[in-house]
C-alpha positions in Angstrom: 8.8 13.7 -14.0 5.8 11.7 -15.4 2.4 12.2 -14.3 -0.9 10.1 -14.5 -4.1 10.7 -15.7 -7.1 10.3 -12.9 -10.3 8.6 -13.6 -12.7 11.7 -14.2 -14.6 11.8 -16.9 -13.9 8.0 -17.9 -16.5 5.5 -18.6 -16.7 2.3 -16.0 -15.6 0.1 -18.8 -12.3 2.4 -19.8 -11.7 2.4 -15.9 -11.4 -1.1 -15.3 -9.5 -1.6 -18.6 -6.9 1.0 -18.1 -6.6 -1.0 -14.3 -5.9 -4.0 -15.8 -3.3 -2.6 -18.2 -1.7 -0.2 -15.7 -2.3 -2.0 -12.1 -4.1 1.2 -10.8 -6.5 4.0 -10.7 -7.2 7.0 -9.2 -10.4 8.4 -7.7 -10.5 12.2 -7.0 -11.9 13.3 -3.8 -13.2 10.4 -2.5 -12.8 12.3 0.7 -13.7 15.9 0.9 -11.0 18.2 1.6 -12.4 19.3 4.6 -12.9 15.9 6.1 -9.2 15.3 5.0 -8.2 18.0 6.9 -9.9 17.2 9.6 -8.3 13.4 9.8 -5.1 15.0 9.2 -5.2 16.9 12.2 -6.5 14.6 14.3 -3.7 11.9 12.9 -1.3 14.8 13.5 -1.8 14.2 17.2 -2.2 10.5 17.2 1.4 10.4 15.7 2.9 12.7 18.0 1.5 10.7 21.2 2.4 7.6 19.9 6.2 8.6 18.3 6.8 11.9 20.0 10.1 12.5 18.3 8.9 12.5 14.5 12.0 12.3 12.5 11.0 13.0 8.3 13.1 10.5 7.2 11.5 7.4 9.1 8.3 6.2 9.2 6.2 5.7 11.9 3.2 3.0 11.9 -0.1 3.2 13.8 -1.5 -0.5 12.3 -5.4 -1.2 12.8 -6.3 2.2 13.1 -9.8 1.2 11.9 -10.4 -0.9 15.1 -8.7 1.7 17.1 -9.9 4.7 15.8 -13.7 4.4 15.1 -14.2 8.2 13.8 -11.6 6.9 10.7 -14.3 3.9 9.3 -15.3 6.5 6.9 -12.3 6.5 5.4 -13.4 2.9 4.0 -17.1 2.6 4.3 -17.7 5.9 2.1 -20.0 5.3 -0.7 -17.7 6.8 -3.3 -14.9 4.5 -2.2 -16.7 1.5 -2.2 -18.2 2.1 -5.4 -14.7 2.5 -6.6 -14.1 -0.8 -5.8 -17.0 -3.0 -6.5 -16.0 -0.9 -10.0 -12.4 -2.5 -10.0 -13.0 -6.0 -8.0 -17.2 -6.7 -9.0 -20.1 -6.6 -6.5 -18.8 -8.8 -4.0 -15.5 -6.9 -2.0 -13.4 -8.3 1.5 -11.8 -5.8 3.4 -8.4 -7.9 4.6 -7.1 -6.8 7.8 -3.7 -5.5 7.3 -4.8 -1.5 8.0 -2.7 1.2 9.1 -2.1 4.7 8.9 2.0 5.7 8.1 3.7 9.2 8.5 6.6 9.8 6.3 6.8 6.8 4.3 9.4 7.4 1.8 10.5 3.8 1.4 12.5 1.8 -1.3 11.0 0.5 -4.3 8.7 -2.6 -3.2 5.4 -4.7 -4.1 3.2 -5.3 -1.6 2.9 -9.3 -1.8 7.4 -9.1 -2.3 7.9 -10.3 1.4 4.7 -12.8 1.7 6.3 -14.5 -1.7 9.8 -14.4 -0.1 8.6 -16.7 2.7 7.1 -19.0 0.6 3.0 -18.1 0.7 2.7 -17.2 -2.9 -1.3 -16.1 -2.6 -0.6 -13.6 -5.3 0.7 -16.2 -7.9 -2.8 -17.6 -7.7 -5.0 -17.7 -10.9 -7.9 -15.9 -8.2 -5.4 -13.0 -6.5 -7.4 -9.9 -6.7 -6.1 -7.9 -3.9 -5.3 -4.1 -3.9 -3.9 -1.9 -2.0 -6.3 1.3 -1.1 -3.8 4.6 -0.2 -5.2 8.2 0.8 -3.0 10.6 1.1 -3.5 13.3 3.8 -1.6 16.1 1.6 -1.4 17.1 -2.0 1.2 15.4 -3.9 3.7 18.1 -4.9 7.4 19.3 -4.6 7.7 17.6 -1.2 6.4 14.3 -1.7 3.2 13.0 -0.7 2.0 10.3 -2.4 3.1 7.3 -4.9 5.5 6.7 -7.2 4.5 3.2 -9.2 6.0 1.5 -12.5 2.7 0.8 -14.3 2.3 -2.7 -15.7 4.6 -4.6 -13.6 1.8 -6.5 -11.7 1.4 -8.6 -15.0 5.4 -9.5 -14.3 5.5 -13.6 -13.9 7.3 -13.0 -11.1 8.1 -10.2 -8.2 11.6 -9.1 -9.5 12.9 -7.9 -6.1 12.2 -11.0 -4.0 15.7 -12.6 -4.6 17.4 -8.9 -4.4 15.5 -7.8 -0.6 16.3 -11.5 0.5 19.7 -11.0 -0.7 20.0 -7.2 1.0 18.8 -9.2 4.3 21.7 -11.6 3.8 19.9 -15.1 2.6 21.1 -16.4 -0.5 23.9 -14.6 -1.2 26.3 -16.5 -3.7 29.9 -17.0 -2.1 31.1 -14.9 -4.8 29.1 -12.1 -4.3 30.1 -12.4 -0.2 34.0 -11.8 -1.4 32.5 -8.8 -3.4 30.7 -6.5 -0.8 33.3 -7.3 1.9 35.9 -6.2 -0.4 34.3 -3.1 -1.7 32.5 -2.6 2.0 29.2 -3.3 0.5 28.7 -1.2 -2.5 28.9 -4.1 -5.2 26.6 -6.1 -5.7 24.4 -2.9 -4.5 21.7 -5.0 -3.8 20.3 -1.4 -2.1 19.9 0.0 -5.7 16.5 -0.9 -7.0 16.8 2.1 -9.7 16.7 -0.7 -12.4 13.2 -1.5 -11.8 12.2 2.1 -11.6 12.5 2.7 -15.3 9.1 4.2 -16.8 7.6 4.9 -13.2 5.7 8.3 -12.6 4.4 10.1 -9.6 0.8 9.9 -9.4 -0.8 13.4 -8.9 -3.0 13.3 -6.4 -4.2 15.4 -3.9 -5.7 15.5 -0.7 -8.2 13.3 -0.2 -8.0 11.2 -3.7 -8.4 7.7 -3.5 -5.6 5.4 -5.0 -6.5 1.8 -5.8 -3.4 0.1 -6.7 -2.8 -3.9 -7.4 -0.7 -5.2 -4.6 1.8 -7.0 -7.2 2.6 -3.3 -8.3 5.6 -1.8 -8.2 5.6 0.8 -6.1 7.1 3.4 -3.7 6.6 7.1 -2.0 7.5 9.5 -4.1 10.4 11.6 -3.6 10.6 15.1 -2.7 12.1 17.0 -6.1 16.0 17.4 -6.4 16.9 20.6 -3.7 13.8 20.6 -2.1 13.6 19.8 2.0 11.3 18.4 4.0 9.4 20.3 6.3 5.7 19.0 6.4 4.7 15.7 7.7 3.3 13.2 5.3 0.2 10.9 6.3 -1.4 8.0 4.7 -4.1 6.3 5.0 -3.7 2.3 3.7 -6.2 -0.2 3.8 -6.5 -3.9 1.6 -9.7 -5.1 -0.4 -10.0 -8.2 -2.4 -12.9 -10.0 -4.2 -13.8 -13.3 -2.7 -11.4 -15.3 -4.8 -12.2 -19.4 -5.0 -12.4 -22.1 -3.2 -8.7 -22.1 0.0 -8.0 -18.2 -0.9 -8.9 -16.2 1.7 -7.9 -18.5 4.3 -4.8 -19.3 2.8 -4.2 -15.5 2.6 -5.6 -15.3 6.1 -3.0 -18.2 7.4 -0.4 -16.1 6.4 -1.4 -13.0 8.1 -1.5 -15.0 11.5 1.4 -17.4 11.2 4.5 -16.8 12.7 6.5 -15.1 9.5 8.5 -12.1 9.5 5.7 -9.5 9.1 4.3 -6.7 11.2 1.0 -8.0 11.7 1.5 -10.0 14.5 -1.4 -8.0 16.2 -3.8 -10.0 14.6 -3.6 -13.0 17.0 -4.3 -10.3 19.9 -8.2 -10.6 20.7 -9.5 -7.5 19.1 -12.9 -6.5 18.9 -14.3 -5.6 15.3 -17.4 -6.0 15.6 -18.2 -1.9 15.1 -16.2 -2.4 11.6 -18.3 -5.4 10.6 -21.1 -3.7 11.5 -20.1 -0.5 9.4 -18.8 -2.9 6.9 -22.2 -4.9 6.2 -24.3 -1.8 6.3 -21.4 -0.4 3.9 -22.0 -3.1 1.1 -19.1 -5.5 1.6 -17.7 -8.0 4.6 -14.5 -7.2 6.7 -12.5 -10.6 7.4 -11.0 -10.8 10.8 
């Protein structure tokens, strides 16, 4: 298994450098380990009130936890995390509503702009697309899990290679040829389930509790796996949020139309009223704006 080096010790201009070249960066303790324990716990019990019967091989969602859980806007509005990203994305940072905090996410291999492109809003093929993904991980890293598994570099791809493989897995697009194949051989060929292909060259990033992982959102990416023989017996939380710079001209509300349209994504929440006016507050006195 390949590991990644952290930022420590690294100049601001090696940082951003390396970001560009790899599609990500990790900050050590951007949250304390105490604090991080404390959010654990408290998420701990948040999770088993909301999904009561936790199972370790499906993940559970609670989405806009920083509207619904106040006490969490620290997770966010840190100084060491938002100089983090004002380092990555320049002075001027927009924290984009999709928000959520995820037990046991052990997902398949994935960006995180593959099913926004599939359905046609291609924000990240945009000259401006600066958006990243912002993950903190409630437990060390270690035989178990716990973190991320990414390919590095394959944010500078022309194009997301798995958006005409997960359409395909959902059924659309599938050549007649390919039909007569998986109903002859029940679905195993074309294995449009095996993304293994793209995994080649990925590593498991080595954090711990309470590091900060700033990722590009055109990144290939996944949980990482517990190690070969070894079972599951701890929950694993994390913490995601989305930041972007202010882009030009259409881009935020063209990224914002999508969030609010009618498209096959979880984040239909978002044309609930809600009330953010406590994380706009934090937000502004934080150094950056949250969008709605």
């Amino acid at each position: 298994m390949s590991t990644a080096s952290t930022t420590l010790t690294r100049s601001p201009e090696v940082i951003r450098a390396d970001f560009r070249e790899k599609g990500y960066a990790l900050f050590p303790g951007v949250i304390s380990r105490e604090r991080a324990l404390e959010i654990r716990e408290f998420l701990l019990r948040e999770f088993e009130r909301e999904f009561p019967n936790e199972n370790y091989d499906e993940a559970d969602i609670i989405f806009d936890h920083l509207r619904k859980f106040p006490n969490l806007m620290d997770t966010i509005t840190n100084p060491k995390l938002v100089e983090a990203l004002k380092l990555i994305l320049g002075d001027e940072i927009i924290l984009m509503p999709p928000a959520s905090c995820i037990r046991n996410s052990f997902w398949n291999l994935h960006t995180d702009v593959t099913t926004m492109t599939s359905q046609g809003y291609l924000v990240a093929q945009r000259p401006d697309f600066t958006g990243v993904a912002v993950a903190i991980y409630l437990q060390d890293n270690d035989e178990q899990g716990g973190g991320m598994f990414v390919v590095p570099g394959t944010h500078r791809l022309e194009e997301d290679p798995l958006v005409e493989q997960k359409l395909r897995l959902k059924g659309i697009g599938v050549p007649f040829t390919h039909r007569i194949l998986r109903k002859l051989t029940n679905n195993r060929f074309p294995r449009y389930e095996d993304f293994s292909a793209y995994e080649k060259g990925g590593i498991d990033i080595p954090s711990k509790m309470g590091d900060a992982l700033i990722m590009d959102m055109r990144l290939l990416h996944r949980g990482s796996q517990p190690q070969p023989g070894v079972k599951k017996t701890r929950s694993k939380l994390g913490i995601f949020t989305t930041v972007t710079a202010p882009g030009e001209g259409d881009y935020i509300d063209y990224w914002m139309e999508y969030l609010h349209s009618d498209h096959d994504h979880p984040f239909h929440y978002l044309k609930d009223k809600r009330d953010i006016s406590l994380l706009q507050e934090a937000a502004t006195e934080a150094g950056f704006l949250a969008a709605l």
